[in-house]
C-alpha positions as a Markdown table, in Angstrom:
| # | Residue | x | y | z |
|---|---|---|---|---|
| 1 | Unk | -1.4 | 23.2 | -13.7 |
| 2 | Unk | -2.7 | 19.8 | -13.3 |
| 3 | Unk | -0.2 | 16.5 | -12.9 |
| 4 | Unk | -0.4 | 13.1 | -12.2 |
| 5 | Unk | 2.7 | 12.0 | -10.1 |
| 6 | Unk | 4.5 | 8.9 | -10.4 |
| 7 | Unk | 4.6 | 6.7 | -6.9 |
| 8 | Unk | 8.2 | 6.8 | -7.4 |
| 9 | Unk | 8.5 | 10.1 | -7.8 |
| 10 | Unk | 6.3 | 11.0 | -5.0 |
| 11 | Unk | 8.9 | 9.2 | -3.1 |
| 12 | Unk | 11.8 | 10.9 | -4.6 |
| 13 | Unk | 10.3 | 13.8 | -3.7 |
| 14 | Unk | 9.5 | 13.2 | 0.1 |
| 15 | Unk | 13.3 | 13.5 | 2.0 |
| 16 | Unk | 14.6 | 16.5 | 2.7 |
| 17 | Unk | 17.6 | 15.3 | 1.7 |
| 18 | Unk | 16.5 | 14.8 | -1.8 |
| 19 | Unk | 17.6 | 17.1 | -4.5 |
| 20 | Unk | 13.7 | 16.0 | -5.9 |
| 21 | Unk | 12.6 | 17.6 | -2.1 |
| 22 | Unk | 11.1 | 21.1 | -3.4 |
| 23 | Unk | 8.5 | 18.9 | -5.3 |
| 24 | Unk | 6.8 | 18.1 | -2.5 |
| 25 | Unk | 7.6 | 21.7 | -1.0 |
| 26 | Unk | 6.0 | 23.1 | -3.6 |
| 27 | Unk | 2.9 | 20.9 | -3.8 |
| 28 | Unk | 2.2 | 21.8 | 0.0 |
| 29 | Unk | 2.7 | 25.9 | -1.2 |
| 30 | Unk | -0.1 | 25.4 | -4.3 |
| 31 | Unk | 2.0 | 25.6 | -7.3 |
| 32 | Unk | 0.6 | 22.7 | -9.0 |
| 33 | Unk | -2.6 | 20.7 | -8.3 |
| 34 | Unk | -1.8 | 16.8 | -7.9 |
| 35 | Unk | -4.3 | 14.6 | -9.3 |
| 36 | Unk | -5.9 | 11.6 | -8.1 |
| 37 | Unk | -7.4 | 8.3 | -8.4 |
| 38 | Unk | -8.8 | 6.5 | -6.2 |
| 39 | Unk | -5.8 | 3.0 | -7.3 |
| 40 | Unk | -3.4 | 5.8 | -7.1 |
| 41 | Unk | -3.8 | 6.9 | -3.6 |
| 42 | Unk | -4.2 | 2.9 | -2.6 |
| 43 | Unk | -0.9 | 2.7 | -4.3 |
| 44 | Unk | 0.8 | 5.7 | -2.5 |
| 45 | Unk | -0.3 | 3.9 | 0.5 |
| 46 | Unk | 0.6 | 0.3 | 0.3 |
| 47 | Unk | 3.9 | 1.8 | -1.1 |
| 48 | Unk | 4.8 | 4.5 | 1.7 |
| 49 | Unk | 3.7 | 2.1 | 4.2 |
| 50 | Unk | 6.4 | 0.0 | 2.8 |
| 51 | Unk | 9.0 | 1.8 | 2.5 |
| 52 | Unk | 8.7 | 4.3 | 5.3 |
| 53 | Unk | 6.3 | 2.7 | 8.0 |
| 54 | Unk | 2.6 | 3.5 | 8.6 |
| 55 | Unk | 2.6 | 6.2 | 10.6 |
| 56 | Unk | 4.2 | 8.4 | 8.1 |
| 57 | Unk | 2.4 | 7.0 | 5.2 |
| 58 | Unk | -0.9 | 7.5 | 7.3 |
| 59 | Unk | 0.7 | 11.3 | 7.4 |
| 60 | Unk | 1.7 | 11.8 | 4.0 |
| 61 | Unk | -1.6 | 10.2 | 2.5 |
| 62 | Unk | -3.8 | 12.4 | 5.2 |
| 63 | Unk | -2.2 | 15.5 | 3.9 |
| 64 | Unk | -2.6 | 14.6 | 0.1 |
| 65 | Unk | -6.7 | 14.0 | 1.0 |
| 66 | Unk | -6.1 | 17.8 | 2.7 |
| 67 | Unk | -4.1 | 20.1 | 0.8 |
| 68 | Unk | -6.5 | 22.5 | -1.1 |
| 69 | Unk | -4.5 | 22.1 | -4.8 |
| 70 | Unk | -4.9 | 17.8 | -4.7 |
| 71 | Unk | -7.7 | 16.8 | -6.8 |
| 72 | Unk | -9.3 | 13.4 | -6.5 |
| 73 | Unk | -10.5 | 11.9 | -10.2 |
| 74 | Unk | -13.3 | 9.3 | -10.3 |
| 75 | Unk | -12.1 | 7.2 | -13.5 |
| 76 | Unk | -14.7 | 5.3 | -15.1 |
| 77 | Unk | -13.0 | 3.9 | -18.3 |
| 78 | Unk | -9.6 | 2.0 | -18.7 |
| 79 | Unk | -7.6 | 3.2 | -21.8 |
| 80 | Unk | -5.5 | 0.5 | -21.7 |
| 81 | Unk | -2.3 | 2.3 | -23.5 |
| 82 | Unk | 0.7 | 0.9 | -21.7 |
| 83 | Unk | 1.1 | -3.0 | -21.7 |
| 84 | Unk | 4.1 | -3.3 | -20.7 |
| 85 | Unk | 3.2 | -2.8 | -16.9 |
| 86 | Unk | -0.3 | -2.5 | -17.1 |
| 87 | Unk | -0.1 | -1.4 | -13.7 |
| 88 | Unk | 1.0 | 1.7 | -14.9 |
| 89 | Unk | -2.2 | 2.5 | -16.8 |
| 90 | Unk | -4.2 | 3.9 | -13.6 |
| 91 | Unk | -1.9 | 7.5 | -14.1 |
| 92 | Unk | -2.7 | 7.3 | -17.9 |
| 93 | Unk | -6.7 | 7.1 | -16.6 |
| 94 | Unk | -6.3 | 9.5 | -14.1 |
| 95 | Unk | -4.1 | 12.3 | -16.2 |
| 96 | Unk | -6.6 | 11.6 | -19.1 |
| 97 | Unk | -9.9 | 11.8 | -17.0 |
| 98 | Unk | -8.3 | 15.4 | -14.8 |
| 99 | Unk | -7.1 | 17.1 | -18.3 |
| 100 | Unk | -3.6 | 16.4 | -16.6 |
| 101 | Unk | -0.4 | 18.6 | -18.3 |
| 102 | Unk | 1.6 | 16.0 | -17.0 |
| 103 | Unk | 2.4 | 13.1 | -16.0 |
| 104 | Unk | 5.7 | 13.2 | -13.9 |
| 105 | Unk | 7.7 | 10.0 | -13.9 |
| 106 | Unk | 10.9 | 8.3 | -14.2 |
| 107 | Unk | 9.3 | 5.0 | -15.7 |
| 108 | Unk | 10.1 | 4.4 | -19.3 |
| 109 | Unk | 7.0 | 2.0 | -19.9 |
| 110 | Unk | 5.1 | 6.0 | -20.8 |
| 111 | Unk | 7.3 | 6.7 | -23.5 |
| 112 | Unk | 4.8 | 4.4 | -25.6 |
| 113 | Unk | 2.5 | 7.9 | -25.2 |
| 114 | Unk | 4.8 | 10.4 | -26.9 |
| 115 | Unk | 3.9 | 8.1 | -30.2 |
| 116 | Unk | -0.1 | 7.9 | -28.9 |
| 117 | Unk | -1.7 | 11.0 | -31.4 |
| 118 | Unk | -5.0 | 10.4 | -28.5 |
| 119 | Unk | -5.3 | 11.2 | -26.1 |
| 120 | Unk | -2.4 | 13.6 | -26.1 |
| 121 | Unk | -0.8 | 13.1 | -22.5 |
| 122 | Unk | 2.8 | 14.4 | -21.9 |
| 123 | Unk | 5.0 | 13.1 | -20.3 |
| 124 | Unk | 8.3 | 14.6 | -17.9 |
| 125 | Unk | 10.9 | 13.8 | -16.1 |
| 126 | Unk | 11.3 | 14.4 | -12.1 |
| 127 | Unk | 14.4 | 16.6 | -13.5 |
| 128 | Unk | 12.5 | 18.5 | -15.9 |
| 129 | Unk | 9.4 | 19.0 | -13.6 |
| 130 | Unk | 11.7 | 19.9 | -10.6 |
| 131 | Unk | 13.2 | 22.4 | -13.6 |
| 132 | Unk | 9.8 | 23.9 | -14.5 |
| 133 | Unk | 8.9 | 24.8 | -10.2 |
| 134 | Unk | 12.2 | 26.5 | -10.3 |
């Protein structure tokens, strides 16, 4: 299954601590393939690096670009479907462009796509995903 993660939910997702924690665990064991772009990963980046430091962002990215089940997507075309935070519109691209299930977020700027007929992109929760790897 193909999914587009959220920046904040990749965070949720990193602490052990975290009831979002198995996320991550199970991205590392291959149950899902995380998908890509080449604005996402800058994003994970610039954000990790914010919030945790660089060496562990420099970690976390290295083993994204490593794990056998992470797919980079080379997005040539901008949909343009959220303007609320257009910033958000890179995971639209990206799930679009990879045939994504999902995309996995807490952000409420996507639920503009449950009324978009095309493309058909779906949208979860961190809850409900966490619910589906269970």
């Amino acid at each position: 299954m193909n999914i587009v993660l959220d920046t904040n939910c990749l965070l949720m997702s990193l602490s052990r601590r975290s009831s979002y924690y198995p996320v991550w665990q199970q991205l590392r064991a291959g149950a899902y393939v995380l998908c890509y772009s080449n604005e996402i990963l800058m994003e994970y980046e610039e954000i990790l690096t914010r919030k945790m430091g660089p060496a562990i962002a420099a970690n976390i990215i290295s083993a994204l670009l490593n794990l056998p089940n992470t797919r980079q997507v080379q997005v040539y075309f901008h949909l343009h479907l959220i303007s609320a935070d257009p910033d958000d519109n890179k995971f639209v691209d990206c799930a679009f462009k990879a045939g994504a299930r999902y995309i996995v977020t807490q952000d409420h700027h996507y639920d503009i796509l449950r009324h978009i007929d095309f493309p058909a992109i779906d949208v979860i929760s961190i809850d409900d995903f966490l619910q589906m790897l269970a």
